[in-house]
Structure formats: C-alpha cells, structure tokens
C-alpha positions in Angstrom: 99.6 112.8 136.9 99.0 108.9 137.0 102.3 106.9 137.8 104.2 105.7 134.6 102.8 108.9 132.6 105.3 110.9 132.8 109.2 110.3 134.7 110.2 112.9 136.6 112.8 111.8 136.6 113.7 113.3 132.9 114.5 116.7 133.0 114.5 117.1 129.0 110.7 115.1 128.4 109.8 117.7 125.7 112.9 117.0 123.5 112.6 113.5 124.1 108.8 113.7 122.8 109.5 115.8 120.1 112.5 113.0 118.9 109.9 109.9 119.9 107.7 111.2 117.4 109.6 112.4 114.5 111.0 108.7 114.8 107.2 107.1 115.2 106.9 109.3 111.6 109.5 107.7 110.0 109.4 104.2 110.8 105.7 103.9 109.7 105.8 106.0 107.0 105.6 104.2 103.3 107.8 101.4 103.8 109.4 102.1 106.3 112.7 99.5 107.2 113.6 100.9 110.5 111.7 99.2 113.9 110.1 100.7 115.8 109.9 98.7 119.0 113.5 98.9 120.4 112.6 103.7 120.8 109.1 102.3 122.2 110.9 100.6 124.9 113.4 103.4 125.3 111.0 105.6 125.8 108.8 104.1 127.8 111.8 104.3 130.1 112.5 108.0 129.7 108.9 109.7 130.0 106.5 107.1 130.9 104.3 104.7 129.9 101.4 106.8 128.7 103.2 109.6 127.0 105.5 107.1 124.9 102.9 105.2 123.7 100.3 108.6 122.9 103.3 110.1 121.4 104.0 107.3 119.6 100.5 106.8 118.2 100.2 110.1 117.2 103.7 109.9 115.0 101.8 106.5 114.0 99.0 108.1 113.1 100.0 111.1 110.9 102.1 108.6 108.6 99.5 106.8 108.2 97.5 110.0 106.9 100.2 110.8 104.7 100.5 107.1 102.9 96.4 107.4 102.6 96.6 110.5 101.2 99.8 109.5 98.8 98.9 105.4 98.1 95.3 105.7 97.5 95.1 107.5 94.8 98.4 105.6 93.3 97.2 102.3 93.1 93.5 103.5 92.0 95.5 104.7 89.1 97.3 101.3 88.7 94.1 99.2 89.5 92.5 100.9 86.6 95.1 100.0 84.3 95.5 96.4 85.1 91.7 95.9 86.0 92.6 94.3 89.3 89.6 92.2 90.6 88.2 93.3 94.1 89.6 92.1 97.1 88.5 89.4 98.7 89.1 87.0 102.0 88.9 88.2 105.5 89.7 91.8 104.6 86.4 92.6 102.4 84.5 90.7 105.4 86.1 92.7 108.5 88.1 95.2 107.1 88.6 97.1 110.3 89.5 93.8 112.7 92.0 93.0 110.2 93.7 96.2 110.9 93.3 96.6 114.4 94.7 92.9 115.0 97.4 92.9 112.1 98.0 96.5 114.2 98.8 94.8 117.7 100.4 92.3 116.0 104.9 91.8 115.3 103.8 90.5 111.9 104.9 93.1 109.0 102.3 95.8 108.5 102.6 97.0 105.6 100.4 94.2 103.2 97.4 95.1 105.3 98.2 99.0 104.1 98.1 97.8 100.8 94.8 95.9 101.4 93.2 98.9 102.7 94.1 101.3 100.1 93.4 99.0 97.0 89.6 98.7 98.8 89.9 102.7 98.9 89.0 102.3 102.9 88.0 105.5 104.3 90.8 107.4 105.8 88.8 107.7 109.0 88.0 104.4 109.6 91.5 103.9 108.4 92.8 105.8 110.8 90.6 104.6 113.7 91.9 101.0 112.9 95.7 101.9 113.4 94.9 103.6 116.7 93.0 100.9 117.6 95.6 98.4 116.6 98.9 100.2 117.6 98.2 101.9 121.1 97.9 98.5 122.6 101.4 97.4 121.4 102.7 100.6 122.5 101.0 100.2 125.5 102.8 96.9 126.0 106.4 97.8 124.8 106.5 101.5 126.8 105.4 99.4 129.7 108.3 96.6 129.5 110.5 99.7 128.9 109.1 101.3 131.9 109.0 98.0 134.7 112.5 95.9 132.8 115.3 98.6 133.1 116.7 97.3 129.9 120.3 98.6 129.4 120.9 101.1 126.1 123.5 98.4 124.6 120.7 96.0 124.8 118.1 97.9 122.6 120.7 98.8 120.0 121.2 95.6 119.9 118.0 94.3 119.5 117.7 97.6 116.7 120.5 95.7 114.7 119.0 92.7 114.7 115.3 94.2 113.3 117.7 95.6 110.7 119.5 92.3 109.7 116.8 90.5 107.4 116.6 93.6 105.6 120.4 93.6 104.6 119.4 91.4 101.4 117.2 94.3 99.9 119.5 97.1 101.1 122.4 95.1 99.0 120.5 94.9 96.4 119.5 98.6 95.7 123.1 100.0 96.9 124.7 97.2 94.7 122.9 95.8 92.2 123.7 92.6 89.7 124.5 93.7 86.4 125.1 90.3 85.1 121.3 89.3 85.6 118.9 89.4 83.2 
C-alpha cells in the first residue's frame, strides 16, 4: 500500500471508516449545518490520506444521490407552480465547472445544489461534478491532517467555530419571535 493510504498505525481503521462516512452522509446531506473539514483532517490523521478522502467522497457522493433523488422532483413541482424562468448566467453555460470548482471551493455548497436541480441536471453528470469537485479538497484537508499533527482540542475547536454563524438560524427555529409579524 502507498504511504499516507492507510496508518498502520490505527488498529481500529474499519470502525473509523465506517464513522468517517456515516459523518461525510450527514454533513452533505440536504442542508446540512455541521462541517465537514475539521473529521477530514482527523481522519486524514487516523487512516491516511487516500482512504479519508475516498471514504469521504463516497459518503459525499451518496448524499448527493439522495438530495437528487429527493430535490429534483420538489422544485420541478414548485417551478411549475410559480413558472420560474430558466436559469441563466455561468451555470446554464458550464454547468459542470461550476460544480466541480464551487466543489473544491470553502464557499457554501448548497446554492449550486439548487442551481443544478432547478436545471434538472442529470444525476450522473451530477454526480461526476461533486467527485470531481470534492476529492481534491479532501485530498488537501486528509493531507494537512496527515503531515500537521494537529492536536484533537484544536479541531473541536475549529468544529465550534464552523458552528458559530449558524447560531442565528438555530435560535431562531428552537426560539422563535412571537411578537413579529
């Protein structure tokens, strides 16, 4: 096995894989609030380069199939109600750049999700575009993981402050204004 694919050092790489990609599922999926990047880096640590950044592609990849799958047909339904003109800009022009680069990119995903499914782009190419996009960045973050021995107090930290500019939405849904109309 090529150096940085896999650490020997980690006894327990199966359950770490298995956990690297449940949590590349979930922080993709939809919406999704939590970051990704700070379990990129961790993992990169633990089993390797390589395997954090395949595994995390693959998590990447399959919540990307399920929004397709779930989103397209959504906002077909609410394009056809509110006749919604078709897209236009750099995303009709290179719809599969703008993917790949907004992919590699820390700049929020999910508007060019929305793009894509309101121009009902095919789910492979779809797909082929986040792969494209995201196994470079994972390349990148498993590898600073990997050659920066960052300590775990570090990345948690760095996780809380992902989380912070999201506190404004989360008080809103958990305590919402009555007195505004």
């Amino acid at each position: 096995m090529p150096a940085g694919f896999l650490s020997p050092a980690t006894g327990n790489a199966p359950v770490i894989a298995l956990a690297l990609f449940g949590y590349a599922f979930l922080s993709n999926v939809a919406l999704a609030v939590v970051p990704h990047e700070p379990a990129v880096v961790w993992g990169g640590a633990k089993i390797g380069i390589w395997a954090t950044a395949l595994i995390f592609t693959a998590g990447t990849l399959v919540a990307s199939w399920v929004d397709h799958r779930l989103f397209v047909p959504l906002v077909t339904r609410l394009q056809a109600r509110r006749g919604v003109p078709p897209l236009g800009g750099w995303f009709s022009r290179a719809p599969f750049a703008v993917l790949a680069i907004s992919g590699i990119t820390p700049l929020p995903f999910f508007p060019f999700k929305a793009l894509a499914f309101a121009a009902h782009y095919p789910l492979g190419k779809y797909l082929a575009a986040i792969a494209v996009g995201r196994l470079p960045r994972y390349l990148l973050l498993a590898w600073v993981g990997y050659a920066v021995h960052i300590p775990a107090w570090l990345l948690v930290f760095v996780f809380v402050l992902l989380l912070v500019p999201l506190i404004p939405t989360v008080r809103m849904f958990l305590w919402p204004r009555h007195d505004v109309r």
